[in-house]
C-alpha positions in Angstrom: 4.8 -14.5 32.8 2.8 -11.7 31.3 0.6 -9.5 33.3 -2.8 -9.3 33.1 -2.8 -5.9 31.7 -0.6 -6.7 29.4 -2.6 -9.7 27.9 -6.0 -8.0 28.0 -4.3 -4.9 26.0 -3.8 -7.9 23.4 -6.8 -9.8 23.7 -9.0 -6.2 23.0 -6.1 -5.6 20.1 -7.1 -8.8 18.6 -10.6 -9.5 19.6 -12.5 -11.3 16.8 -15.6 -9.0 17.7 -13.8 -6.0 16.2 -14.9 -4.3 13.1 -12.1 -2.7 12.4 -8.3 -2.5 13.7 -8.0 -0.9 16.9 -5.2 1.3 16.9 -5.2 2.8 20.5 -5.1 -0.9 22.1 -2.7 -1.6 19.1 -0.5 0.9 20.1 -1.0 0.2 23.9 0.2 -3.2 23.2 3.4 -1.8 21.6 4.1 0.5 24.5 3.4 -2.7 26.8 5.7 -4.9 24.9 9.0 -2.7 25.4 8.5 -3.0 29.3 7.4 -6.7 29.4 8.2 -8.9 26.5 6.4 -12.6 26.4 5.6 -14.5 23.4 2.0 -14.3 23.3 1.7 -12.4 19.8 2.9 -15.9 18.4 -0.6 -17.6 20.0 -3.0 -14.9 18.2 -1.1 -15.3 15.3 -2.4 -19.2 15.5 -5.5 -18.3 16.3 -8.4 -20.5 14.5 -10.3 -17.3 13.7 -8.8 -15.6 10.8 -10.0 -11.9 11.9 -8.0 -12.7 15.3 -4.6 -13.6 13.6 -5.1 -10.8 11.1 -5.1 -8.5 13.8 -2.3 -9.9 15.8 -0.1 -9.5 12.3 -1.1 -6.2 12.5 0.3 -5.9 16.2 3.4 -7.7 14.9 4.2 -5.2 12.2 3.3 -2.2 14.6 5.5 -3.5 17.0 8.2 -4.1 14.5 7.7 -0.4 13.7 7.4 1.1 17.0 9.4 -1.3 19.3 13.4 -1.3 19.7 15.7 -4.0 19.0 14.9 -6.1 21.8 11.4 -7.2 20.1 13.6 -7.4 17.1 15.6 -9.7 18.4 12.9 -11.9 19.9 11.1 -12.0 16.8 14.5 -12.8 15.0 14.7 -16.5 17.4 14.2 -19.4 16.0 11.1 -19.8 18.2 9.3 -17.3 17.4 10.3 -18.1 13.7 9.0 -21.5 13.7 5.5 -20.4 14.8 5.2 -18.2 12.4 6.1 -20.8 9.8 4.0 -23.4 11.3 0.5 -21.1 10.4 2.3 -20.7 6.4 1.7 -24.3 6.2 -1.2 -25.3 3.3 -2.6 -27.6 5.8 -3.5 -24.1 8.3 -3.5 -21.1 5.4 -5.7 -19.5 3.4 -3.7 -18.2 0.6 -4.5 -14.6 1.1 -3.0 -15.1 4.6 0.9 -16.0 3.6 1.9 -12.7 2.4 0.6 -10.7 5.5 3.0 -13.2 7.3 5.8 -11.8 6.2 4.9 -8.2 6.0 6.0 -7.3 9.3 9.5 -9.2 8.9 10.3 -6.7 5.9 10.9 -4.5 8.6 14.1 -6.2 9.5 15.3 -5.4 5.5 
């Protein structure tokens, strides 16, 4: 189970109230995530509020930049994989949305 500082470093990350991307709670998540790893990057990136899930595949793709194989290889299940998949579906995706999707898996390349 995640800790509480560990999900409110994501919820400020990905708060639909931001104007911008917020790098230093970015960052803080991806410094987070290599001590505690729990699959709640795959619920923002669902999130009804397109700003939200923008930012959390932002997150995604800094913490495929900045976190070690062990987030690779949880992003890499089939878990993880399927949510992701499940937001590329037309009936939840704006069009502009898909490629953003798999930005941050390019990183595996």
């Amino acid at each position: 189970m995640a800790t509480a500082g560990f999900s409110a470093e994501l919820n400020k990350a990905t708060n639909p109230s931001n104007r911008q991307e917020d790098w230093e709670y970015i960052m803080g998540f991806c410094d987070q995530i290599n001590k505690e790893l729990e699959g709640l990057l795959a619920h923002k990136i669902q999130s009804p509020q397109e700003w939200e899930a923008l930012q959390a595949l932002t997150v995604l793709e800094a913490c495929m930049k900045n976190c070690g194989r062990r987030f690779h290889n949880e992003v890499g299940k089939f878990k993880f994989l399927n949510e992701l998949i499940k937001v590329v579906s037309p009936k939840v995706s704006k069009v502009f949305f898909c490629p953003r999707i798999f930005s941050p898996l390019s990183v595996f390349g």
